[in-house]
Each structure stands twice: as structure tokens, then as C-alpha cells.
N, C-alpha and C positions, 0 to 999 in steps of 0.2 A: 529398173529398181526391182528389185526382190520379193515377191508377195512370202510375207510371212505366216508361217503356221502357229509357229508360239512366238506370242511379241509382249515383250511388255508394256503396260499402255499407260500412257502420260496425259495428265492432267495440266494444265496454263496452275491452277490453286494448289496445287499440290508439291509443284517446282517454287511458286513464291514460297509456301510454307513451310519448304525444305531446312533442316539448320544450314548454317555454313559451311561448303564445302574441307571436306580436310581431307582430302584423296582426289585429286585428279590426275589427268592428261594433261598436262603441260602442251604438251606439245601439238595437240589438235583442239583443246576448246577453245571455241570460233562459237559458240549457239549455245541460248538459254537451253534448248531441248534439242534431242539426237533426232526425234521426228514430231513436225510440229501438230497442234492439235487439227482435229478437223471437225470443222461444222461449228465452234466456238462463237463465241458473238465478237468477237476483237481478235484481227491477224496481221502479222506484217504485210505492208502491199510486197509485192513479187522484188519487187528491186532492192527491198532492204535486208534481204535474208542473202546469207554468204555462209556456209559452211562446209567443213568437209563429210564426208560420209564414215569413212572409217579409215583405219590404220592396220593391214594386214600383220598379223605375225605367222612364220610357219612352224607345224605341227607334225610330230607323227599319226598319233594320235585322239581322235576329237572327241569319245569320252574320256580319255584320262585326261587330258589338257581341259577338259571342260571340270573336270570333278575337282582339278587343281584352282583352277581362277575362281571356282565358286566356294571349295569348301577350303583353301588354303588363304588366297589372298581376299574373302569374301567380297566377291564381283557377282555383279546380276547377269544373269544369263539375259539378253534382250530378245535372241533372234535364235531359231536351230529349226530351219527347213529345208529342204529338199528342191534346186530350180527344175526347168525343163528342162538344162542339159544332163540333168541325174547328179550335177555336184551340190553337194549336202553344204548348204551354208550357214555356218557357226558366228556368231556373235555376241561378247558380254563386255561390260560396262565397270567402272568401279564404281564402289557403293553409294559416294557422294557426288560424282564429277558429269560432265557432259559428254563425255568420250567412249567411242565404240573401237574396240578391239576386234577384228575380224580375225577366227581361225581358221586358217588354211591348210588341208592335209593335202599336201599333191603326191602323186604318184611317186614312185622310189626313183625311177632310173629318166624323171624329169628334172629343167636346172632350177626351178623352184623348190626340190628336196635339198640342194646344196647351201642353200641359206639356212637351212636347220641348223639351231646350236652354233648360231652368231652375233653380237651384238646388236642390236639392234636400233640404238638410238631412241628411244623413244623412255626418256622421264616423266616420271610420275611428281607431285609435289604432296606433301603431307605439313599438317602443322607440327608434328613431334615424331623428327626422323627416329629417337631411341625406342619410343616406346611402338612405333612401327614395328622397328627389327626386333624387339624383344616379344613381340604378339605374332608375328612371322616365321619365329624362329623355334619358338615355342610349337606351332604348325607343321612344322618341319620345312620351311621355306632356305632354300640355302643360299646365304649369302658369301660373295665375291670376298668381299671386305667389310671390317666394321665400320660404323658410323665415324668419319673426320670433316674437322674443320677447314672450309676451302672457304680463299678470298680470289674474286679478280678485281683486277684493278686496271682504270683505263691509264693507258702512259702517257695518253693528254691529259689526264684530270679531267674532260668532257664529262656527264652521265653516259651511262652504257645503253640506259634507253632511250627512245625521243621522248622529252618531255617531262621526263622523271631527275628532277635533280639530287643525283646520287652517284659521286662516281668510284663507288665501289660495287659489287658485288658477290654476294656471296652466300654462304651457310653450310648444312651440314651434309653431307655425301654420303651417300653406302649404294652398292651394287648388288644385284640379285640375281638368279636363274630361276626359268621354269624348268618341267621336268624333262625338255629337248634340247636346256641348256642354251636357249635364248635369253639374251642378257641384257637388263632391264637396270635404271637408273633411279633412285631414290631421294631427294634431296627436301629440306624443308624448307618454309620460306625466310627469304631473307626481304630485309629493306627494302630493295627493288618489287621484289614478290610483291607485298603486303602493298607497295604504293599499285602496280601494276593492279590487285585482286580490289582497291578501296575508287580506282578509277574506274572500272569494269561495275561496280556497285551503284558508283556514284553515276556512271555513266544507266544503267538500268532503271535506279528509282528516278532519273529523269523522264526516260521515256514511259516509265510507271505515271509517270506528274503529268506528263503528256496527253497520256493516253484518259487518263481520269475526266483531265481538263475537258479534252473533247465530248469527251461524251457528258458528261454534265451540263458542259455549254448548249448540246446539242437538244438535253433533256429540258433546258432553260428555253431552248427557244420551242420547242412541243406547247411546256405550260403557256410562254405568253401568246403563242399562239391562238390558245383559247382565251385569250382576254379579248382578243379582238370580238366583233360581233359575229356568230355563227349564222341567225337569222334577220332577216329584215321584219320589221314590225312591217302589218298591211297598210298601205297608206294609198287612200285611192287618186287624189291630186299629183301626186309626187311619185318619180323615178329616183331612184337614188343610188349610189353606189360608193364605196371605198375600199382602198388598198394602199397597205405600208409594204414599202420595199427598203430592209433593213439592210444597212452598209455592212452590220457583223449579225454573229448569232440571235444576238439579242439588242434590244435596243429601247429608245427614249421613246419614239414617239407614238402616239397614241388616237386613234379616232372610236367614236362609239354612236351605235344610234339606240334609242333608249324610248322606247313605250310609253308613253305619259298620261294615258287615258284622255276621253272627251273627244276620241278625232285630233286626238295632239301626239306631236313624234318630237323626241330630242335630237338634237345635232350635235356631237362633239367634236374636235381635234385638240392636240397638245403636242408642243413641244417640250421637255424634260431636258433641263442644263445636264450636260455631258455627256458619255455615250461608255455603251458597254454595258458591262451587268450592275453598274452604280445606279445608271440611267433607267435599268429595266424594272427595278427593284422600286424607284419614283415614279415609275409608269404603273405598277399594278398597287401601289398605293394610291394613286391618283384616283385609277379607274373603280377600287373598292368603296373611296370615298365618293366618291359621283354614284355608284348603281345604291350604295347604301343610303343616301339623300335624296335622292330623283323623287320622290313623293312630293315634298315640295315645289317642285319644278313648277308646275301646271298654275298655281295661286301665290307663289312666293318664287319666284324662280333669285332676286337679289338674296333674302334667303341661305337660299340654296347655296348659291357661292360662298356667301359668308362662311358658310358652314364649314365648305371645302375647302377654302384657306386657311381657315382656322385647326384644322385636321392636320392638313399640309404639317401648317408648320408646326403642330405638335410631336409629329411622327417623323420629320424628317430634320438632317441638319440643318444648322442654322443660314448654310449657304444653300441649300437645293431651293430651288424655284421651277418654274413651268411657265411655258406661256400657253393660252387657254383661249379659246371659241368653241362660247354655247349658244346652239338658239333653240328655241322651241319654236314649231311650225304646225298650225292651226288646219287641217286639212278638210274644214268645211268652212273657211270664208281666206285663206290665202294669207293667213297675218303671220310675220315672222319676228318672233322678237327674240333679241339677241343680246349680249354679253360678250366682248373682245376683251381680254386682260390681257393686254403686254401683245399678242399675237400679230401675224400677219394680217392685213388688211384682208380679212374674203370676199370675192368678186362675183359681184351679180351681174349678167350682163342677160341686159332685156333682148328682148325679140326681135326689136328692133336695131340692133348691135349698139346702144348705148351701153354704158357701163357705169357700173353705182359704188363703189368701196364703201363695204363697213368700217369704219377705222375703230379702233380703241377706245372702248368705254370707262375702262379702269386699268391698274397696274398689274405686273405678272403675281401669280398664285404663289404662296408662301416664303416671304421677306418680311410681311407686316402683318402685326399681328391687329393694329387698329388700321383696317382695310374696308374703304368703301368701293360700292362697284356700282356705275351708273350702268342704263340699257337702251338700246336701242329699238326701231321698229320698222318694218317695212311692209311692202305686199308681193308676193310671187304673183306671175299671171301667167296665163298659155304662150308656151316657148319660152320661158326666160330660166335662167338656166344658174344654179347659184355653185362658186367654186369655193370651196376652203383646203389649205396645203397649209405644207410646211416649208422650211426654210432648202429643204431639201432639194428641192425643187426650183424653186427661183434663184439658188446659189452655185448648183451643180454650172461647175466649168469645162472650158474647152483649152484643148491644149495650148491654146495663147493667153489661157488665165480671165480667157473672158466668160461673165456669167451667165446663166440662161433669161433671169432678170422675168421681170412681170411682163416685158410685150410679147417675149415669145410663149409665156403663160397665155395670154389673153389673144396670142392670134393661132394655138391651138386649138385653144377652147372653140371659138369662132369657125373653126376648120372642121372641128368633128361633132360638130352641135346638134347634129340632124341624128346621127346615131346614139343608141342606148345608154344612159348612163355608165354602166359598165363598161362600152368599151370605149366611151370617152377617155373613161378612166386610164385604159392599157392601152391606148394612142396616145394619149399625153405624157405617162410615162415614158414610152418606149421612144417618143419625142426626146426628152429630157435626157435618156440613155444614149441616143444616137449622137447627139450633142456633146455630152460628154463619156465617150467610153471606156475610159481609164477606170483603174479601181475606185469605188466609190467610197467618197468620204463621209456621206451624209445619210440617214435617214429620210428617202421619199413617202410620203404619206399624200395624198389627194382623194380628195371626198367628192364628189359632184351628184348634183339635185337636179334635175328636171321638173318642171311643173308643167302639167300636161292637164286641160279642161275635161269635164267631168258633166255632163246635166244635170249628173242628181245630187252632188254635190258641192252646188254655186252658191252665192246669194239667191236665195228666192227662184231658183233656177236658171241664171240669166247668165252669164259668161262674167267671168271677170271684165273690168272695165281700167285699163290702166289709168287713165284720167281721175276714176274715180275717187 
């Protein structure tokens, strides 16, 4: 490729903002741009890009052919430097189109001088071949023939193009030379044209709709990124950890741990009816109305809920709902009390490998507006280990359509109980993943709690007592 000395230089915003073309190459636009941006923030990957480079014409000479294309047929000079073999490379453009004209002067007594002042093939398209040739001519541009009316016609009545049903073709024709008497074609659009130029359009602001999408999406999943929790409140009884592994960009489901003062820590998760950016948009609903309420939590935690259903179904439609587990966890005597609306049962399993289900205290968050939420209570002690997830997780399948289900939940858990909250976390998931590794359908979210003894923050300093 050619290192250029004078180039013209091309903008991604300045090609969208261009008017519509009414001068092109017909015959070589293949590409939004002659050379694509570089260093941009958005590019086609390698495989999608197909174009040609240019289309030689030969010349005698490369200022006068040059002063022609620029100040006769007003064409942009793109390219005019000098390679390392000492050949001087010329290149312009027309004013609206995607096409590079290469000029070429070869040598006299070379067979590339013999194609001087030949036809050449190579059409231009214009919306208004007359008023072309009368601003051309005007110039002193010399044309072959005046502007006539030409039809083809397929002798099957097929369209002449794939796709375009039209099977005529046609419009207005007139021919040209330069000043070496290379002879150039002119024609305006016809029917075919105009469908061919509305496909190419239509085909662009798709991948404009594309490319938006993405990155918006990709912008969508940055914010709720940060809805998640960024820090752990300090909690000296408790390990704790969380992570949502979203099936798309964005997604429903939600976990949160929330500060509640006194030696008290909140526990969240949620699952949000549907998925995608409906579901995402009911997940930072959710989680506004939860951080904007948690004050109540500590001495009102029913309350609380109340609150947050009543919000729900203010701000959302009439069909969005959520299913919802909260508990607040008391981290100087062990007491955990909770709230299950609608949700999965979360799973305590002692230390002793028994296992405890919260089940459901009340109905899922936002369907009812006269919503009561009963609550639940237990106690963490050393080693016992508390689970809450999503559906995500107990429903992810295997390619015989079988589910991952709660035992193989509860005989991971079991499996990696000895290791850190956190990488409980991404052993059970990556459980869950190996299980099923097909595309994912669901939203994994899994929370997991360690309760780990403390002396100076027991009863009275004494160890927890599971009996007790």
C-alpha cells in the first residue's frame, strides 16, 4: 500500500453527514470510505470489510489530467505522491462518491501508453444526467453524444438484478472524454438504480441500528454493573460473598448487601420477570427502592417491604413482579431474620451437614397492592454456611434437558464449604456451567454466607451454642 504525502482525510461523522451521493463510480463502490478510519472507537472486524482499491485510468500527463479531474469534472484530489520505485502516484475521487480513480502516466514506448485514448468502461451515475452535461460542457468537458433515453429489457421478464423486482432497465446515457481521450460513461439513475442505492441505505442504517445497539447495550451493562455491590460492609461473624453471571448484557436479577447499622448487615437477592433490558430497567428499580428504604430495615424490616411493594407497583407495569429474599443478620448474637416473597427456598446447611430451607413468608413483590409479608428467624453458628440463588442456577440444563435441581446445589455447597465464601461462589457456579455448557439461558446469581466464631463478638463471650 502506498504511503501518501497529500491525502485526504476521512472522518466515520463526516461520511454519515455527507448529503446523498449524486456522482459516483458505479462501477467500483464496494465501501462506505476509500480508507477506513484509524484509531476510531467503532471498526468493522477484518472479515467484514471487502473493497476494491482503485480503478487505473491511463494518462499522458499528471498535472494536466490532474487540473482536468479537479477543475473540470470537480473531483478531489485524494492521493499525489511519490513511491520508492520513483513512480509518482496520482489519485482523485468524485465529489460525492466512494471511488478512487488512479492516474497513471507510463512511459511512451510501454504497452500501457497504448491504452491511452480508449474506452474505458468505467460509469459514473449522476441523479441529473442533463444538468451534468450542461455544467461539463459549460467547462469545456467534451462529450461523445448528447444525453438519450436507453431501456434494457430482460427477454425473460426475470429482474435484471437479484432481488430487485424490476425487469426493466434503464435511463439516461451520454458519453465523455478526458483530455487523452479516454472515454468515460454517464448515465442517471434509473428504477433499478434507486432500488439498488435505497438497499445499500437500507442495508447501512441497519448496521448503523447494529452498531448503536451494541454499544448502548454494552453501556447498559457498565451502569448495572454498578448496581451491584462494589464493597462489603465490615461484618466480623460473617464471610460473605456474591455474583451474577448474566445470560445477556443486561439482565433481571439482582443481589445486594446493605449496611444497616448496630452490627447489623442486609442480605438481598431477586429475581425480575423476564430478561433483557425490560428486566434490567425492574432490577435498578428494585434496587433504588431497597437502598432508598433500608433505614427501616433494622426496627421495621415488614415495613420495609411494604414499602418496596408498594413502590414496585407504582413505578412498574401492572404485570412486572420479582421474587425477593431479605434477611437482616445481627453480627453480635447470630440472629437472622428474614423475608422470602415468592422466592427460592435459601439454604442453610449447619455444620453438621443438616440442612434448614427458609421457605416463603409472603407473595412475590409488586401484583398486590393490599400485600402483607410475614418473617422468619433463625440463628447462624461456626461453620454453618447460608446459600441464596436464583433460578438460574437450579434450572440451568444438561443436554438431555435435565436440570441442575437443588441436590446438586446442596452437594456442592457441601463440597467446597471448607473454602472462602468467594470461591464457593465460582466453584459452584463454574459447577453449574460445566453441567450445562450450551448457551445460557438464564441469569446465575448465588450469594453465599459463612458464619465463622469470633470471641469478642459472642453472647457474653461464649461460642455460639446450636442447642441453644
Amino acid at each position: 500500500m502506498p504511503q501518501f504525502s497529500r491525502i485526504e482525510q476521512y472522518d466515520s461523522r463526516l461520511v454519515r453527514n455527507m448529503p446523498e451521493p449524486d456522482l459516483q463510480c458505479a462501477v467500483v463502490s464496494c465501501s462506505p470510505l476509500i480508507i477506513p478510519p484509524m484509531g476510531g472507537t467503532y471498526q468493522l472486524p477484518p472479515e467484514h470489510i471487502l473493497r476494491l482499491h482503485c480503478v487505473k485510468v491511463f494518462v499522458r500527463d499528471h498535472e494536466l489530467s490532474v487540473r482536468f479531474y479537479v477543475d473540470q469534472l470537480g473531483f478531489r484530489l485524494v492521493a499525489d505522491t511519490t513511491l520508492h520505485s520513483g513512480e509518482r502516484w496520482v489519485a482523485v475521487a468524485p465529489p460525492h462518491g466512494q471511488s478512487v480513480l488512479a492516474l497513471v502516466a507510463p512511459s511512451p514506448d510501454s504497452k500501457q501508453a497504448q491504452l491511452i485514448g480508449r474506452p474505458t468502461d468505467i460509469i459514473f451515475i449522476t441523479d441529473d444526467v442533463i444538468a451534468r452535461y450542461r455544467e461539463w460542457s459549460q467547462r469545456g468537458v467534451k462529450f461523445i453524444s448528447v444525453p438519450k433515453l436507453r431501456r434494457v429489457k430482460s427477454a425473460s421478464g426475470d429482474p435484471l438484478v437479484t432481488g430487485i423486482e424490476a425487469p426493466v432497465w434503464g435511463g439516461v446515457f451520454a458519453s465523455f472524454k478526458d483530455l487523452d481521450g479516454n472515454i468515460f460513461s454517464l448515465v442517471s439513475f434509473d428504477e433499478v438504480t434507486h432500488a439498488m442505492e435505497a438497499s445499500r441505505r437500507a442495508e447501512a442504517d441497519r448496521a448503523e441500528a447494529e452498531r448503536r445497539l451494541a454499544q448502548e447495550l454494552e453501556i447498559a451493562k457498565q451502569v448495572q454493573a454498578h448496581l451491584f455491590p462494589p464493597d462489603l460492609p465490615i461484618v466480623k461473624t460473617l464471610d460473605y460473598a456474591g455474583r451474577c453471571q448474566q445470560a445477556r448484557h443486561v439482565g433481571g436479577d439482582y443481589y445486594d448487601f446493605l449496611p444497616l447499622g448496630r452490627d447489623r448487615l442486609g442480605l438481598a437477592i431477586a429475581d425480575i420477570a423476564g430478561k433483557g433490558i425490560a428486566a434490567a430497567l425492574l432490577m435498578a428499580n428494585l434496587q433504588a427502592n431497597l437502598r432508598s428504604q433500608c433505614a427501616f430495615a433494622s426496627e421495621e424490616p415488614q415495613r420495609l417491604l411494604q414499602s418496596i411493594n408498594r413502590l414496585f407497583c407504582e413505578n412498574t407495569p401492572e404485570n412486572a413482579y420479582a421474587t425477593f429474599f431479605f434477611a437482616q443478620y445481627d453480627d453480635h448474637t447470630g440472629r437472622l431474620q428474614y423475608a422470602n416473597c415468592g422466592h427460592l427456598c435459601a439454604l442453610l446447611v449447619r455444620s453438621n451437614g443438616e440442612v434448614e430451607r427458609l421457605n416463603p413468608t409472603a407473595t412475590v413483590l409488586g401484583l398486590f397492592d393490599n400485600w402483607e409479608c410475614g418473617l422468619g428467624e433463625t440463628r447462624l453458628f461456626d461453620g454453618d454456611l447460608l446459600a441464596l440463588y436464583t433460578d438460574g442456577v437450579t434450572e440451568a440444563f444438561d443436554g438431555a434437558g435435565e436440570e441442575y435441581g437443588e441436590q446438586r446445589l446442596l452437594e456442592s455447597l457441601l463440597r467446597y464449604r471448607t473454602l472462602p465464601s468467594c470461591s464457593i461462589v465460582d466453584s459452584v457456579i463454574a459447577d453449574v456451567r460445566r453441567f450445562s455448557p450450551h448457551e445460557q439461558q438464564d441469569d446465575i446469581t448465588l450469594v453465599v454466607a459463612k458464619c465463622r466464631s469470633s470471641a469478642n463478638d459472642n453472647q457474653l463471650g461464649f461460642h455460639y451454642d446450636a442447642g441453644a
